[in-house]
C-alpha positions as CSV (number, residue, x, y, z in Angstrom):
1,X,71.0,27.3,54.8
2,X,72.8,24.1,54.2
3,X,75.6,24.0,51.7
4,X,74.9,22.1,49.5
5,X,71.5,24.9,48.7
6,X,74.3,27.9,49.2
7,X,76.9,26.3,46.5
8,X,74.2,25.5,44.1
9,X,72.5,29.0,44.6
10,X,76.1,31.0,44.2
11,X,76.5,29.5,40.9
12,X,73.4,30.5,40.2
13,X,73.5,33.8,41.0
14,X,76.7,34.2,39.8
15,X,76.0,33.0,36.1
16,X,72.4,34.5,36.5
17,X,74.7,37.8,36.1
18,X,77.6,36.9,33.6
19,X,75.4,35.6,31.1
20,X,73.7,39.3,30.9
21,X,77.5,41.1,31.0
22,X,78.9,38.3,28.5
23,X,76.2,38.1,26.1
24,X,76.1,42.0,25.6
25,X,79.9,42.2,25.9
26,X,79.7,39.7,22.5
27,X,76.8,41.3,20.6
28,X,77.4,45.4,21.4
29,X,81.0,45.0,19.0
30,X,78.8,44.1,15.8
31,X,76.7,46.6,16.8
32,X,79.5,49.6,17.0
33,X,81.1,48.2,13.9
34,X,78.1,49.0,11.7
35,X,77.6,52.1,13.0
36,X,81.6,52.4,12.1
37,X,81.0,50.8,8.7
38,X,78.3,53.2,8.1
39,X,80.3,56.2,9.5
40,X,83.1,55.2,7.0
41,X,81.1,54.9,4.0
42,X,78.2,57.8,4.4
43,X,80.6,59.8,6.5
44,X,77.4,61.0,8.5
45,X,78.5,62.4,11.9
46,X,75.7,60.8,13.5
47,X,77.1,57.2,12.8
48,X,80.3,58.2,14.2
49,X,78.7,59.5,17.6
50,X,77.1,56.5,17.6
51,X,80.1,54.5,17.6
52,X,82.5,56.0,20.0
53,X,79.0,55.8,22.6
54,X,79.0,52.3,21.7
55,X,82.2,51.5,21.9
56,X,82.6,53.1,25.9
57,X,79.4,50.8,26.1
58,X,81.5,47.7,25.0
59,X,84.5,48.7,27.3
60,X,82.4,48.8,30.4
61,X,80.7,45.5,29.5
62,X,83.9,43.7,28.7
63,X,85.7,44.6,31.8
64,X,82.7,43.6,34.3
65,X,82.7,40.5,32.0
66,X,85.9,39.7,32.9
67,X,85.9,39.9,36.4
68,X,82.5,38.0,36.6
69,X,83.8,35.7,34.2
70,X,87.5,35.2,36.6
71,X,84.8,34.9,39.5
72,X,83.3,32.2,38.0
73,X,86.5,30.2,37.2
74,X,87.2,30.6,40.9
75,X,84.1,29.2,42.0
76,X,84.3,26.0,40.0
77,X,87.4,24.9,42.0
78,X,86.1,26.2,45.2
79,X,82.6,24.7,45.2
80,X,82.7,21.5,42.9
81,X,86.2,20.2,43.3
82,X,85.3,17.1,42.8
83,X,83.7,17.8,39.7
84,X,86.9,19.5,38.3
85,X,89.3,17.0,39.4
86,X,87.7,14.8,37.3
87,X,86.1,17.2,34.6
88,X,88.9,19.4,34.0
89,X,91.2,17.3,32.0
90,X,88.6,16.2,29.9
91,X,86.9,19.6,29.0
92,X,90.0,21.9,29.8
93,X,90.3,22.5,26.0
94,X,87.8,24.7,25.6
95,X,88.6,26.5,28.4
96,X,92.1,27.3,27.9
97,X,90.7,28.2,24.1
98,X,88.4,30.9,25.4
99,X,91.4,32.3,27.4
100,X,92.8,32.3,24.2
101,X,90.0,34.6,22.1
102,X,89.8,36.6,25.4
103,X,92.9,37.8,25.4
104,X,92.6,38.7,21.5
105,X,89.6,40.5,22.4
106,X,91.1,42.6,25.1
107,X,94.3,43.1,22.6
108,X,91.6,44.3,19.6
109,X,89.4,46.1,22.2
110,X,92.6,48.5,23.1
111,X,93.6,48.7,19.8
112,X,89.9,49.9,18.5
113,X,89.4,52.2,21.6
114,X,92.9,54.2,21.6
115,X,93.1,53.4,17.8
116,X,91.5,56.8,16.9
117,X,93.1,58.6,13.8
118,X,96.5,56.6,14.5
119,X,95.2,53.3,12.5
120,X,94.4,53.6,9.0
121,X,90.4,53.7,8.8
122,X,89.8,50.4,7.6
123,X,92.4,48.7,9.9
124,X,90.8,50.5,12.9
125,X,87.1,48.9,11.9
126,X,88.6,45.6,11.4
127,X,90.2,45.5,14.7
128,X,86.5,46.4,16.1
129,X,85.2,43.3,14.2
130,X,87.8,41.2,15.8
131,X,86.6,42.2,19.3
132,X,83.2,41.1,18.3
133,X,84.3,38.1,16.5
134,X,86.2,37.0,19.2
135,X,83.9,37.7,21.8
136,X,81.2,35.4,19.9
137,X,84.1,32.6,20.0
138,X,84.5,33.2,23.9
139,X,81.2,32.6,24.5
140,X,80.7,29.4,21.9
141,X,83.6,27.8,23.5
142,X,81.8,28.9,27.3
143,X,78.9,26.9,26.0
144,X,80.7,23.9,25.1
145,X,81.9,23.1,28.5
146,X,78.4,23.4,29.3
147,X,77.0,21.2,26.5
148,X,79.7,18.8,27.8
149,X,78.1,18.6,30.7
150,X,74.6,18.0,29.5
151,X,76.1,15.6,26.6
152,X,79.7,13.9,28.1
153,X,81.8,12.7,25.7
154,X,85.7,11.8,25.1
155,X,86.2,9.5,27.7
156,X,85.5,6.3,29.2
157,X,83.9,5.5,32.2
158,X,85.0,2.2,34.0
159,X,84.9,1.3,37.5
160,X,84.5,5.0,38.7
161,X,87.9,6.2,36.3
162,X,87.9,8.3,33.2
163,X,89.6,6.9,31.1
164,X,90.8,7.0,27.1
165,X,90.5,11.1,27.2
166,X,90.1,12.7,23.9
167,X,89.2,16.7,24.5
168,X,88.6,17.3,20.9
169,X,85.6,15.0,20.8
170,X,84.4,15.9,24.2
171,X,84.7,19.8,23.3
172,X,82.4,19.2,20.2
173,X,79.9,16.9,21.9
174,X,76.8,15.8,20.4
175,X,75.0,18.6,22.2
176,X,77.6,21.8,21.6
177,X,75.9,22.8,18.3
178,X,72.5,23.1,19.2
179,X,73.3,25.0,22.4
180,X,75.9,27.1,20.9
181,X,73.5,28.2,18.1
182,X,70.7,28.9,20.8
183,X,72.8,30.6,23.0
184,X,74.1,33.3,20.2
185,X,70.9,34.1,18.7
186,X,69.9,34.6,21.8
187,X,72.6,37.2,23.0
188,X,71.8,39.0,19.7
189,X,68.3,38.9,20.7
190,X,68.1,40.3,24.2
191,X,71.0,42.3,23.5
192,X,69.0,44.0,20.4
193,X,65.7,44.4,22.0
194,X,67.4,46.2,25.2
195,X,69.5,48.2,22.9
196,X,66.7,49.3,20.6
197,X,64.4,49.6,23.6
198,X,66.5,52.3,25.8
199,X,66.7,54.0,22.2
200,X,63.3,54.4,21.4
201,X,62.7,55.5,25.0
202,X,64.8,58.6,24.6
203,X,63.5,59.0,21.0
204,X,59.8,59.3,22.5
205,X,61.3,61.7,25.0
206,X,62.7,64.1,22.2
207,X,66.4,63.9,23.6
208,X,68.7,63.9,20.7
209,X,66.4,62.4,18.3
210,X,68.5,61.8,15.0
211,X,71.3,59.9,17.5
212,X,68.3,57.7,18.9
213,X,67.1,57.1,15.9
214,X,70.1,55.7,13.9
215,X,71.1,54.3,16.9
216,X,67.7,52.1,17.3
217,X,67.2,51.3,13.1
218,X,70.6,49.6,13.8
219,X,69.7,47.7,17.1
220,X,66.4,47.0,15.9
221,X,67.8,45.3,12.6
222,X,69.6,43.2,14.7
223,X,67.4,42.4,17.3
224,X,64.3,41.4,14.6
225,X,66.6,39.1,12.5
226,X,67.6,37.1,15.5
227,X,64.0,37.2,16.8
228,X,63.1,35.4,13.5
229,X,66.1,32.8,13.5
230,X,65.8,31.8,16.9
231,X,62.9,29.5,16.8
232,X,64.1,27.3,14.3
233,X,67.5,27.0,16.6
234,X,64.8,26.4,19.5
235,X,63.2,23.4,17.4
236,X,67.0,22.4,16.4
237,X,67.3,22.4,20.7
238,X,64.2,20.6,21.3
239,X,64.8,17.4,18.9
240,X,68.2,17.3,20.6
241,X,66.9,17.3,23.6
242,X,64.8,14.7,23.3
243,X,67.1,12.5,22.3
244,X,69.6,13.2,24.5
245,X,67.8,14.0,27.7
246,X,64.5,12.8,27.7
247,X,64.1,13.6,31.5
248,X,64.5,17.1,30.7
249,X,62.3,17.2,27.8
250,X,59.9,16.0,30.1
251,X,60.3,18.1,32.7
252,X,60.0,21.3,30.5
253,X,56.5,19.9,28.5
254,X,55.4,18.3,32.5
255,X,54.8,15.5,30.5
256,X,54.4,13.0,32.8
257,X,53.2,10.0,31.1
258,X,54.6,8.0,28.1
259,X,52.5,8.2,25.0
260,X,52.3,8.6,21.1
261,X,50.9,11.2,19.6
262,X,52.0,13.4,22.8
263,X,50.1,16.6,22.9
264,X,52.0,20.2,23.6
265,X,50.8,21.7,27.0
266,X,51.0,25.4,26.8
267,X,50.9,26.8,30.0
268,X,49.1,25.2,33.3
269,X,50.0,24.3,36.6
270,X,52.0,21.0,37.2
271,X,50.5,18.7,39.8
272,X,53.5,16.5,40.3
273,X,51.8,14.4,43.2
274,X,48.7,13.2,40.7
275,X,50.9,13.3,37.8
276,X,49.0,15.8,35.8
277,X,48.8,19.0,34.5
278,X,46.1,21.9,35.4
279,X,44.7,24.7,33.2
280,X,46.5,23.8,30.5
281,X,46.1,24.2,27.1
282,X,47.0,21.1,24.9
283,X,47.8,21.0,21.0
284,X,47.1,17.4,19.9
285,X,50.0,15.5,18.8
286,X,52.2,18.5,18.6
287,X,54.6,17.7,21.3
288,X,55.4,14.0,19.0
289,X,56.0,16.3,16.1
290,X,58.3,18.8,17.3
291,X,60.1,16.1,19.6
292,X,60.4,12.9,16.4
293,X,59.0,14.8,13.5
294,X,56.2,12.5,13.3
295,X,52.8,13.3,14.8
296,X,52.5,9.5,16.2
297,X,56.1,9.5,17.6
298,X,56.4,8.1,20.8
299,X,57.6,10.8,23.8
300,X,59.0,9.7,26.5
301,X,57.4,10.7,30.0
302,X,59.2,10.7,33.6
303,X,57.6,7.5,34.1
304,X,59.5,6.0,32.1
305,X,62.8,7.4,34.3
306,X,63.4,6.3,37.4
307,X,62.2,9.3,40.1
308,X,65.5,9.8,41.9
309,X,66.7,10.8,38.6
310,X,63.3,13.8,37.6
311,X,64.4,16.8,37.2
312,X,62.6,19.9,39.5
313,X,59.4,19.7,37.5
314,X,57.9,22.9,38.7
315,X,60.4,25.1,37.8
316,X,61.8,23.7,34.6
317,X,58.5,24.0,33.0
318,X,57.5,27.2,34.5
319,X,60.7,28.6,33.1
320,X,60.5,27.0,30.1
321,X,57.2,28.4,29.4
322,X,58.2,31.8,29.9
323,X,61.1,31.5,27.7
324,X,58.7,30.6,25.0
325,X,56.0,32.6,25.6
326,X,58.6,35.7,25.6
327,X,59.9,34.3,22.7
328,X,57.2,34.3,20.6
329,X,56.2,38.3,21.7
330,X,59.3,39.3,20.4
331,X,59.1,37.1,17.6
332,X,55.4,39.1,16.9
333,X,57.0,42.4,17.2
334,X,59.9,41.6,14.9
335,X,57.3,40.8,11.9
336,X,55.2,43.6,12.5
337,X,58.9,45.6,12.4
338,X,59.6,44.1,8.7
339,X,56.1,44.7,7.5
340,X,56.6,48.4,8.6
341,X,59.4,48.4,6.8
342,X,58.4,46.7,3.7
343,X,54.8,47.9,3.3
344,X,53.8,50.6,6.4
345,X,57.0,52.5,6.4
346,X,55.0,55.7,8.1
347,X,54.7,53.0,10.7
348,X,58.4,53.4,12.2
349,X,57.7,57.0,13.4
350,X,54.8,56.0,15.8
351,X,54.9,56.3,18.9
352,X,52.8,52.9,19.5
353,X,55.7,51.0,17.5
354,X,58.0,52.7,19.6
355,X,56.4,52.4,23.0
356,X,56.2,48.4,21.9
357,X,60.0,48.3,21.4
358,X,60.3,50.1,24.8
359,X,57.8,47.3,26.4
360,X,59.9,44.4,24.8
361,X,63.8,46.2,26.6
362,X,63.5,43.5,29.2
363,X,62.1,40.6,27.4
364,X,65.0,39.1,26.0
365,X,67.0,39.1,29.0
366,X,64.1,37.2,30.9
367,X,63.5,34.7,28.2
368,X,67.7,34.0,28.3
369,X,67.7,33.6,32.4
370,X,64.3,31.5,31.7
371,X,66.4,29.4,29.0
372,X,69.4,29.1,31.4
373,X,67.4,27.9,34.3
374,X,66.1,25.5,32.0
375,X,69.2,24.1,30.9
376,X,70.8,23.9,34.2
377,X,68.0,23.1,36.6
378,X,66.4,20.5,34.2
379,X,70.0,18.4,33.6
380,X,69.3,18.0,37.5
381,X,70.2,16.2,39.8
382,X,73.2,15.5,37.8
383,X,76.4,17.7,36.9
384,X,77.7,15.3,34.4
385,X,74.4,13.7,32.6
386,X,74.2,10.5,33.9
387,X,77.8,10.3,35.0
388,X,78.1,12.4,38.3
389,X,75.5,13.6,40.8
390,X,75.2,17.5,41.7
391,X,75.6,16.4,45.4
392,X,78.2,14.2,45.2
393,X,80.3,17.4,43.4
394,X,79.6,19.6,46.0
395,X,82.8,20.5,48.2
396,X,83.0,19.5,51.7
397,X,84.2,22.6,53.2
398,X,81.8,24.4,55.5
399,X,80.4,28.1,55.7
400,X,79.5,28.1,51.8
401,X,76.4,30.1,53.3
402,X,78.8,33.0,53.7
403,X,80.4,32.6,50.6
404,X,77.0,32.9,48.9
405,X,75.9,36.2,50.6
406,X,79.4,37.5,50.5
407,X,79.7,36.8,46.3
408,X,75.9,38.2,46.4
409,X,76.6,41.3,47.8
410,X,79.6,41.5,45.4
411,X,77.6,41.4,41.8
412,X,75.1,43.6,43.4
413,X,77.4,46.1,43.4
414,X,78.8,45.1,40.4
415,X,75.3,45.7,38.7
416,X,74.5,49.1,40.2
417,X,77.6,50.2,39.7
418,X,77.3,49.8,35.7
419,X,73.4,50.7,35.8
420,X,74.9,54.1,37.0
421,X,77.9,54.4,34.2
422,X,75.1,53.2,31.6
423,X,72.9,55.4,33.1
424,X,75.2,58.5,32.3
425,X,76.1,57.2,29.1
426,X,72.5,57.5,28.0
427,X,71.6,60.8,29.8
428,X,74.6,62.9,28.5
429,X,74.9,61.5,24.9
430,X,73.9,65.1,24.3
431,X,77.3,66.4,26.1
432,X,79.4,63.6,25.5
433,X,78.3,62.2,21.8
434,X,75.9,64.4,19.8
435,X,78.3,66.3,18.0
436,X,76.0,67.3,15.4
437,X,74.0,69.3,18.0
438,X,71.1,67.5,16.8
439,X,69.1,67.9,20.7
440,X,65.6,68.4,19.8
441,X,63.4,66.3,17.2
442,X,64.6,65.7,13.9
C-alpha cells in the first residue's frame, strides 16, 4: 500500500469512528436531561432509572470520544504536516475553542455524575444541560475547521504565502452554517433512531417494559423531529454547495454535462468513461430547482471543470445516494410516528411500529458515514478547496502502511470494547436500573 492510500485511509477510518462516539457523546446529554426534567417534575421512578442508565451511557461515550478525538489531533500533525504548518494558524481558533467547551463538558459531566443528592435538584439538571450544551458547541466548532476547508477564508494567498490572517472570518466561513446545521440534526437523528431502536427491541422482547417504553417515547421524540428538520438543512447544504463547489455538486447528482433545466438522477450507475448515467431515474428540471431555485437555472457539470480537478465520481454519488435514500425512510417513519400520535394513538403499542423503529437502529448512522464520505471524498483532490492538493499535504515519512493497520487495530478494539459495556448496560437494566421492579409487560 503506498502512503499516500494508507494516510488518506487512517483518516478515514479514524473519523469514520469519532463521528459515531462524538455525535452520540453530544446528543445522549439532552436525552438524560429530559428524562431528569421529567423525573423532577412527575417524580416517576421510571424517569429517574432512565437517567442514571443514560447518564453511564454518556460517560462511556464521552471518554472513548476523547481519546478518538486526541487520536485524531495527533494524526493531523503526523500525516498532513504540511497542511498544518500552513492551516493551523489560520483555523487554530476553533480548535483551541473546542478544547475550551471540552473541558467544560468534562467539568459539568463530573459534576452531574458524582452530583447525586449533594447539588440542589435543579443545579444538578442544569449542570447535565451544560454537558449537552457544550458537547453540541464541541462538535459545531469541529465542523468549522472542516467547513474551512471546503470554504477557506481569512487569509490571502500570494505567491504561495498566507497572508493578512484573520481567524474570526476564516472560523465562520461562508460554508460553517450550512454544515454545522447538517451535521447536528444529524447526530440528533442517528443518535435518536439507534436509541429508540435498541429500546423498542427490548420492549418487543418483554424485558423491563415500562423502562423501555419511557425510555423510547423520549428517543423517539427526538429522533422524529430531527428526521423532519433535516431535509430542509439538506436543501440549505445543497444550494451551498452549488455555489461553492460545483465540482462536488456534480459529483454527487453524476451530472456530467452542463445544462439548464438539469434533471435530478435518483439512483443509476455512473459511466464515467461515456459520461453518462445508467438505470437512473430522472426528475425533469428538479436538479436546477433545488441547486438555483429556478427550474431553468443553469447547473454546472464536470465539464465545465477541468478533469484533474473531478472529484471520485463513483463514490460520491453512490454515497450520496444512500444518504438520501436513508434519509427519506427515516423521514417516512417519523410522519407515520406523528400521525400515530396525533390520530392512531393504539398505533404506538404495535409490534409492526416497533419492529419498524428496530429496522431504522442502524440507518442514521449509515446515512451520517454516507454524508461524511460525501463531504470529504467529494472536496477531492483538494485539502484546502482550490488552495492545496491532498497529495501535496501528505507527509513524506515512510511506513504510514503500518501506522494505518496499527491505528486500525486500535478503534477496533476501541469499538468492541464499548459494544460489550453497552451491551451490559442494556441486558442488566433490570439489575442495575429498574428499580421499580417493573420486569415483565406493563
Amino acid at each position: 500500500m503506498e502512503d499516500f492510500l494508507a494516510a488518506r485511509l487512517q483518516m478515514a477510518f479514524s473519523l469514520g469512528f469519532h463521528i459515531v462516539f462524538s455525535c452520540i457523546g453530544m446528543v445522549m446529554p439532552f436525552f438524560m436531561c429530559t428524562a431528569h426534567y421529567f423525573w423532577l417534575k412527575r417524580k416517576d421512578p421510571v424517569y429517574l432509572d432512565v437517567t442514571k442508565a443514560w447518564s453511564k451511557g454518556v460517560a462511556i461515550f464521552f471518554a472513548t470520544g476523547a481519546v478518538s478525538g486526541t487520536v485524531l489531533s495527533f494524526e493531523l500533525g503526523l500525516l498532513w504536516p504540511r497542511f498544518m504548518e500552513h492551516a493551523g494558524p489560520i483555523f487554530g481558533m476553533p480548535f483551541s475553542l473546542e478544547g475550551t467547551a471540552f473541558f467544560i463538558e468534562a467539568i459539568a459531566l463530573g459534576f452531574y455524575l458524582y452530583g447525586w443528592n449533594k447539588f440542589h435538584p435543579w443545579f444538578h439538571w442544569f449542570t447535565g444541560v451544560i454537558v449537552g450544551v457544550s458537547g453540541l458547541l464541541s462538535g459545531i466548532l469541529v465542523v468549522a475547521a472542516n467547513a474551512w476547508m471546503n470554504s477557506p477564508a481569512g487569509f490571502d494567498f500570494i505567491d504561495g504565502q498566507y497572508l493578512n490572517i484573520d481567524p474570526v472570518k476564516a472560523m465562520f466561513n461562508d460554508a460553517w452554517f450550512s454544515q454545522a446545521l447538517h451535521m447536528c440534526i444529524a447526530a440528533f437523528v442517528s443518535t435518536g433512531f439507534a436509541v429508540a431502536g435498541v429500546h423498542a427491541l427490548m420492549i418487543l422482547k418483554g424485558k423491563n417494559v415500562l423502562f423501555h417504553r419511557k425510555a423510547f417515547q423520549i428517543a423517539a421524540i427526538f429522533a422524529t423531529i430531527a428526521a423532519c428538520l433535516q431535509p430542509v438543512s439538506g436543501d440549505i447544504s445543497a444550494k451551498d454547495v452549488a455555489g461553492r463547489q460545483p465540482a462536488k455538486l456534480a459529483a454527487m447528482e453524476a451530472h456530467f454535462h452542463t445544462e439548464k433545466g438539469a434533471p435530478l438522477i435518483i439512483g443509476g450507475i455512473p459511466d464515467v468513461e461515456n459520461k453518462t448515467v445508467k438505470y437512473a431515474i430522472k426528475i425533469p428540471k428538479a436538479l436546477s430547482f433545488m441547486a438555483t431555485g429556478d427550474f431553468n437555472g443553469e447547473v454546472k457539470g464536470l465539464d465545465s471543470i477541468p478533469v484533474e480537478d473531478h472529484p471520485p465520481v463513483a463514490i460520491t454519488h453512490y454515497a450520496f445516494q444512500l444518504m438520501v435514500g436513508l434519509g427519506m425512510l427515516m423521514l417516512g417513519l417519523a410522519l407515520i410516528y406523528f400521525y400515530a400520535l396525533v390520530k392512531k394513538k393504539h398505533w404506538l403499542d404495535s409490534k409492526w411500529l416497533l419492529r419498524l423503529f428496530v429496522i431504522a437502529t442502524p440507518m442514521g448512522y449509515i446515512a451520517l458515514e454516507a454524508g461524511w464520505t460525501v463531504t470529504e471524498v467529494g472536496r477531492q483532490p483538494w485539502i484546502i478547496h482550490g488552495v492545496m492538493r491532498t497529495a501535496d499535504a501528505v507527509t513524506p515519512m515512510p511506513g504510514i502502511a503500518y501506522s494505518f493497520y496499527l491505528f486500525t487495530a486500535v478503534y477496533i478494539s476501541l469499538a468492541v470494547i464499548v459494544s460489550v459495556l453497552l451491551y451490559r448496560q442494556i441486558t442488566m437494566v433490570g439489575k442495575l436500573y429498574d428499580s421499580s421492579s417493573q420486569t415483565n409487560n406493563s
